[in-house]
C-alpha positions as CSV (number, residue, x, y, z in Angstrom):
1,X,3.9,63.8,47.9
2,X,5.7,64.6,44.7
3,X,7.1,63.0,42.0
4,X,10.5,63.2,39.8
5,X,11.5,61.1,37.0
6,X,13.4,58.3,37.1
7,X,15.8,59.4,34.2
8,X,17.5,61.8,37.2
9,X,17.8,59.1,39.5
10,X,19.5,56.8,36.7
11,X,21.6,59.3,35.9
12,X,22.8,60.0,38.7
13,X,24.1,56.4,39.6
14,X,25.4,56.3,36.4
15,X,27.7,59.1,37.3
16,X,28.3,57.6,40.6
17,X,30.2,54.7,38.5
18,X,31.7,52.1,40.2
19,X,32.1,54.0,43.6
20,X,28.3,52.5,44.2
21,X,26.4,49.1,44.0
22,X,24.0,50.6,41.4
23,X,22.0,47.3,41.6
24,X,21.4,47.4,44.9
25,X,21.0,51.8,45.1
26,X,18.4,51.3,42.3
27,X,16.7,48.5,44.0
28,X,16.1,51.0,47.1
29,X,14.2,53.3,44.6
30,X,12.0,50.4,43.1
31,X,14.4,50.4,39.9
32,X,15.8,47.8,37.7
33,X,19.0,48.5,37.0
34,X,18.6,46.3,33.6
35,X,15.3,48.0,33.0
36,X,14.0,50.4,30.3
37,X,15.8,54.2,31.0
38,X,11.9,55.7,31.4
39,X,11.1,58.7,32.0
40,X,7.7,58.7,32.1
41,X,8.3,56.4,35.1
42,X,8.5,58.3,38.4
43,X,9.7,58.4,41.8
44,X,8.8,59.6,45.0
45,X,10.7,63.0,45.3
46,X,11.8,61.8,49.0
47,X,12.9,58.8,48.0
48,X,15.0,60.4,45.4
49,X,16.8,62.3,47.5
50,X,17.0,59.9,50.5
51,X,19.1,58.1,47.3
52,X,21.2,60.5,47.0
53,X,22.2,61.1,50.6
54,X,22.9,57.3,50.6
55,X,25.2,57.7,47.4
56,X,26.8,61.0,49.1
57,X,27.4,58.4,52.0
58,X,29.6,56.3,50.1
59,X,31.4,58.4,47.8
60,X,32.6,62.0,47.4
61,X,29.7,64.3,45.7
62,X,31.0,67.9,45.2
63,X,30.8,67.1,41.7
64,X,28.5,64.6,40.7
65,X,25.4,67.0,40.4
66,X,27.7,68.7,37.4
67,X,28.4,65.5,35.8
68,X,25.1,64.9,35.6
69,X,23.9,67.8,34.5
70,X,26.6,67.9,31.9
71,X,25.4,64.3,30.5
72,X,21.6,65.4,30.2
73,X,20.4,64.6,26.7
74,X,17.0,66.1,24.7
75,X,16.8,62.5,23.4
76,X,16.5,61.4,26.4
77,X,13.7,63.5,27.6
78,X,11.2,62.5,25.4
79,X,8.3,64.7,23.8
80,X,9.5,67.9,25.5
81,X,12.9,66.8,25.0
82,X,12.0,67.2,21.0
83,X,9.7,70.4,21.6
84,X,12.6,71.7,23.3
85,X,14.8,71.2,20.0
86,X,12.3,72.7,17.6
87,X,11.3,75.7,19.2
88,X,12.6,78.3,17.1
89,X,14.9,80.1,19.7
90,X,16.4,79.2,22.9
91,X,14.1,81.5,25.0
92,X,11.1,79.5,23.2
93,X,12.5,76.2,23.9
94,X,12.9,77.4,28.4
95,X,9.3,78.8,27.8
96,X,8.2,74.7,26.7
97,X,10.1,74.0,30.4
98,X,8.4,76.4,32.0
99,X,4.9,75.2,30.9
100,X,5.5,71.7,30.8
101,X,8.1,70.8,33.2
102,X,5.2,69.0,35.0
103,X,6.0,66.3,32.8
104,X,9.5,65.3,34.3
105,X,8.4,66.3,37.8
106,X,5.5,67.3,40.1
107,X,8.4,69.0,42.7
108,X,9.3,71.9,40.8
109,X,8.3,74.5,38.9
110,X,10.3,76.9,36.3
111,X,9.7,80.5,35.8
112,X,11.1,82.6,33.1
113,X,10.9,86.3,34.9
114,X,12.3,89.5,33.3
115,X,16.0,91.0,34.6
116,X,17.1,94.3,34.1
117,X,20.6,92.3,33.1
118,X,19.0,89.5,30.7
119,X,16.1,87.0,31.7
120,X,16.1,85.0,35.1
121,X,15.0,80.9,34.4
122,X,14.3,80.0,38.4
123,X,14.0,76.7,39.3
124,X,11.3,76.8,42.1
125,X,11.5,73.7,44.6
126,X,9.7,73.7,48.0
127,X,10.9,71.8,50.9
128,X,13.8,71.1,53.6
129,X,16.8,72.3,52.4
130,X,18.4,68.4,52.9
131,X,21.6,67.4,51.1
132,X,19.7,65.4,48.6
133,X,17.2,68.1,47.7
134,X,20.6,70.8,47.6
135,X,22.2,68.2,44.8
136,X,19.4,67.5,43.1
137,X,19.1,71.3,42.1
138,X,22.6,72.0,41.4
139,X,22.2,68.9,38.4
140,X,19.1,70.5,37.5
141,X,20.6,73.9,37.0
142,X,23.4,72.0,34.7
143,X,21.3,70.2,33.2
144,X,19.5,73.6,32.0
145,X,22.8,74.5,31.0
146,X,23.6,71.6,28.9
147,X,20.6,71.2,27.3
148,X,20.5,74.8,25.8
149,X,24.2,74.1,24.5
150,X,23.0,70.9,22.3
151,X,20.5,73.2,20.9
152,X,21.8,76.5,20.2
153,X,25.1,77.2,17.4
154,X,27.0,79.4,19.6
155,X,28.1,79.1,23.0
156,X,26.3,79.5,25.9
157,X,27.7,80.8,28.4
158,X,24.7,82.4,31.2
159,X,26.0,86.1,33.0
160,X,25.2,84.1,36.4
161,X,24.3,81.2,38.2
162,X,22.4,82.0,41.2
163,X,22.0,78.9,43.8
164,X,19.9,79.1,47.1
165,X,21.9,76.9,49.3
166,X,25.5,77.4,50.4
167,X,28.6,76.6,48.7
168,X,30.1,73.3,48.9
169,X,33.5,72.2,49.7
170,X,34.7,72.8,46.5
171,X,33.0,74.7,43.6
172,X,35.9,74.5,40.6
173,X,34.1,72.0,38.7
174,X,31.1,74.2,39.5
175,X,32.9,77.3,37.7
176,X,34.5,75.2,34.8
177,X,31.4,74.0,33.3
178,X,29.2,77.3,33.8
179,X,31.9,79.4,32.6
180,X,30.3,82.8,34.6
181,X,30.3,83.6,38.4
182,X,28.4,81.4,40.8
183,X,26.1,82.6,43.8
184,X,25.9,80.6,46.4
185,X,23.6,81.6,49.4
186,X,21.2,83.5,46.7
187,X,17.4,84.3,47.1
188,X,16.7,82.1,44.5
189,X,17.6,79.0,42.3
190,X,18.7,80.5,38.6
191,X,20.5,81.4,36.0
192,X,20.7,84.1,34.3
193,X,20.9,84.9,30.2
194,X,21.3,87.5,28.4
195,X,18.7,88.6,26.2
196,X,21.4,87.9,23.0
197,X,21.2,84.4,24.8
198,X,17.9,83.6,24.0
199,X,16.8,85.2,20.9
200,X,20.0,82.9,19.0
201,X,17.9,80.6,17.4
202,X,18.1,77.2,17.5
203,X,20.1,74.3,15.2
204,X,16.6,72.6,14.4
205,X,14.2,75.3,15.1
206,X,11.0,74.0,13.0
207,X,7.7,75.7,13.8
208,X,5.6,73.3,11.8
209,X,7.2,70.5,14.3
210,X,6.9,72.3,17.3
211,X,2.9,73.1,16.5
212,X,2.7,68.8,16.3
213,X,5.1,68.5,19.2
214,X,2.7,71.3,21.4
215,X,-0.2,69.7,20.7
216,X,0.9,66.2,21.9
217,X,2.5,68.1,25.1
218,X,-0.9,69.2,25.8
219,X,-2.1,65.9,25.6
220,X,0.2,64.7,27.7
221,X,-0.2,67.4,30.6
222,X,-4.3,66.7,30.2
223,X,-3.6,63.0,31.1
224,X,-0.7,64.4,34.3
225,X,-4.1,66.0,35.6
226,X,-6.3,63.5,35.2
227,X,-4.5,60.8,36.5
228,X,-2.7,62.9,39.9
229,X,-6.0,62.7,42.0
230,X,-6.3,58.6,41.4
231,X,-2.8,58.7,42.9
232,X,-3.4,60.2,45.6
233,X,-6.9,58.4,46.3
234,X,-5.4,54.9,46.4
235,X,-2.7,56.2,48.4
236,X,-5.1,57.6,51.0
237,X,-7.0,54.2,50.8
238,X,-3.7,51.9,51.1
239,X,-3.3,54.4,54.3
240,X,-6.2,53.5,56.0
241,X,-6.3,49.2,54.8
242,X,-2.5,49.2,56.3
243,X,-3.7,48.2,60.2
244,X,-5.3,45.0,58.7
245,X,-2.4,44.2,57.2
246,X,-1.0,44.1,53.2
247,X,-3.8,45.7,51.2
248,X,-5.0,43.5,47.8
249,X,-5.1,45.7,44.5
250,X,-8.8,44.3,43.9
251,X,-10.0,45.4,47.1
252,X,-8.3,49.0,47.1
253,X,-9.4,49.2,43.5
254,X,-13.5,48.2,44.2
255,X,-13.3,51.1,46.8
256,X,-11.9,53.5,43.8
257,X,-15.3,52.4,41.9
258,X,-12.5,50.9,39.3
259,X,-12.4,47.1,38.0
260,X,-8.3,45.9,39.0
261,X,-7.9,45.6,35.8
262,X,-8.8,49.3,35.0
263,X,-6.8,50.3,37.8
264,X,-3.8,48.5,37.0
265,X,-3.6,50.1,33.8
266,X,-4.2,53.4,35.1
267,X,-1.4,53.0,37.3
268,X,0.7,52.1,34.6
269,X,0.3,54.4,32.3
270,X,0.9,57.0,35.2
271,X,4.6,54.8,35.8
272,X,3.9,52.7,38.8
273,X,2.5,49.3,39.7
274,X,0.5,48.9,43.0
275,X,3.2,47.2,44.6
276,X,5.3,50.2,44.5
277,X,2.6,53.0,45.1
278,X,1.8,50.3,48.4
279,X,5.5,50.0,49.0
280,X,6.5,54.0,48.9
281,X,3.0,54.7,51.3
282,X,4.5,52.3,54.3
283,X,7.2,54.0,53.4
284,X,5.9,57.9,53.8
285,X,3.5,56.4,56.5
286,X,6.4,55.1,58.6
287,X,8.7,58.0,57.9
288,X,5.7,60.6,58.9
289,X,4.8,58.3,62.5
290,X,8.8,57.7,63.3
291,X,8.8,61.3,63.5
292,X,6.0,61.4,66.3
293,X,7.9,59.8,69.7
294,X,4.2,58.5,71.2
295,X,4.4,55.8,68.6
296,X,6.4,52.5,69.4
297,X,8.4,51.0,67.1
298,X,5.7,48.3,67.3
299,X,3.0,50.4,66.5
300,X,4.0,51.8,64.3
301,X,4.6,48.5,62.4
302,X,1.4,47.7,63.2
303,X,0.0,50.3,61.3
304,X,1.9,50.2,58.6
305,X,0.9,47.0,57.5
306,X,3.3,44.3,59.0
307,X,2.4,41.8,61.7
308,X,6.2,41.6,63.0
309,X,8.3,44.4,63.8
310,X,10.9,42.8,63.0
311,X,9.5,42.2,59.3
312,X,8.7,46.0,59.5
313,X,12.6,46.9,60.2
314,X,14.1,44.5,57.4
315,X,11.6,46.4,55.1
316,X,12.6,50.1,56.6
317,X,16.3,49.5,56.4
318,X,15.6,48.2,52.8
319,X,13.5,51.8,52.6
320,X,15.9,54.1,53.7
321,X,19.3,52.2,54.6
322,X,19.4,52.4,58.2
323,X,17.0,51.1,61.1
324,X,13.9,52.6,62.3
325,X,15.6,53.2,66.2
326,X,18.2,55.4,63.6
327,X,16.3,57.1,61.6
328,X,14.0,58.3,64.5
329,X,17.1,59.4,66.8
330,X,19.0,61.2,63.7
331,X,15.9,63.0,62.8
332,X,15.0,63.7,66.9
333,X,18.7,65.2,67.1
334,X,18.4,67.8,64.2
């Protein structure tokens, strides 16, 4: 399962504005709404998007995922927000994206590949073309956008903006902001600069900063590596303690070889608690067996940790905003 940062999925209620309960759209994500704007704490990829088909749901989205894009800020993005800044030109600054874009997710990865026009930046996303993974890469191709325009002293304007998926309803606000033509339908997720583009350099290129800045990016990127497999261990053990109901963090942690003190740490300083990482695998655990029709909806309760199905469906409609029986038939019917 992959990650994203939360910064994306408070920007994008923020957007929303008062068309949404951001309180409550937060809360389905495991978010504060009055908390810390993070973004070294991450989210579930899934239930990222899952948030932002229940947004699309209750308000008109053609074009939120430029909005969002368009409010992006380097301060906001930490480290590489300020590596980005101090690389000496704009092609330097995508090449810090594509190396350690890890940091803001584990879901995509950038690729700066040669053009006979200029130089393509692809955003590279696996998965189900759903709505909420098609709107979370249009606001990350804006957000490319914007970003590049707080660094560099001239306009940028890319020759073309190349998205995978089709068009939607309407694309003017889509046109406005990039300023070039838009593919919809393409081979790939990208846009496309002219080599001009990227050798500009940058407002507050700095090479003695960015050599301090790399070096604390590496360090950052070491720790991304180390701490991934834990993840995915207690995950895998939560899995399997589920049938005998909630699991405790000391017990999962004694079976990692870890003290729950050690572990609880760990977890944090990878942006999660064990409540959430035990909250988002019932989650993936009852999404994966709801789409397998020789489970009941009491089994599958039952193995996902709760001793009452209807306990299980208060906690899946809290999950996903609709019932188990719903989500099983809607995804049975695609």
């Amino acid at each position: 399962m992959g990650y994203v940062t939360s910064l994306f999925a408070r920007k994008m209620v923020a957007a929303a504005g008062s068309k949404v309960d951001a309180a409550a759209v937060l809360a389905s994500v495991g978010l504060d709404a009055e908390g810390p704007w993070d973004p070294k704490a991450m989210l579930p990829a899934d239930s990222y998007y899952d948030m932002l088909e229940r947004i699309a749901s209750q308000t008109e989205l053609t074009d939120l995922p430029v909005r969002v894009g368009a409010s992006m800020r380097l301060d906001e993005y930490g480290a590489l927000g300020l590596a980005f800044k101090a690389a000496t030109t704009l092609g330097s600054s995508y090449a810090r994206v594509e190396r350690y874009g890890r940091l803001w997710t584990s879901v995509v990865e950038y690729e700066l590949r040669p053009d006979p026009r200029g130089t393509l930046f692809i955003l590279q996303r696996s998965g189900e073309r759903r709505l909420g993974l098609r709107l979370s890469n249009e606001a990350t191709l804006a957000s490319a956008v914007s970003i590049a325009r707080q660094v560099s002293p001239l306009p940028v304007t890319p020759l073309e903006v190349l998205v995978r998926h089709p068009a939607p309803k309407s694309t003017a606000s889509h046109a406005d902001y990039f300023g070039c033509p838009i593919r919809f339908g393409a081979q790939l997720d990208a846009i496309l600069f002219s080599r001009e583009t990227l050798a500009q350099p940058n407002i507050l290129g700095d090479e003695g900063i960015s050599r301090y800045l790399i070096s604390h990016l590496d360090a950052e990127l070491s720790e991304i590596a180390e701490e991934a497999p834990l993840v995915a261990r207690a995950k895998d053990a939560i899995a399997q303690a589920l049938n005998e109901g909630a699991p405790k963090m000391a017990d999962i942690a004694r079976g990692l070889g870890l003290s729950a003190r050690s572990f609880h740490r760990r977890l944090s300083e990878n942006g999660m608690s064990f409540q959430t990482l035990t909250e988002d695998t019932r989650r993936d655990l009852a999404e994966g067996l709801l789409r397998d029709e020789s489970h009941s909806l009491a089994e599958i309760a039952f193995l996902t940790g709760f001793s009452e199905q209807s306990s299980f469906t208060r906690a899946f409609k809290r999950w996903v905003g609709t019932t188990p029986a719903s989500y099983r038939k809607d995804r049975m019917s695609r």
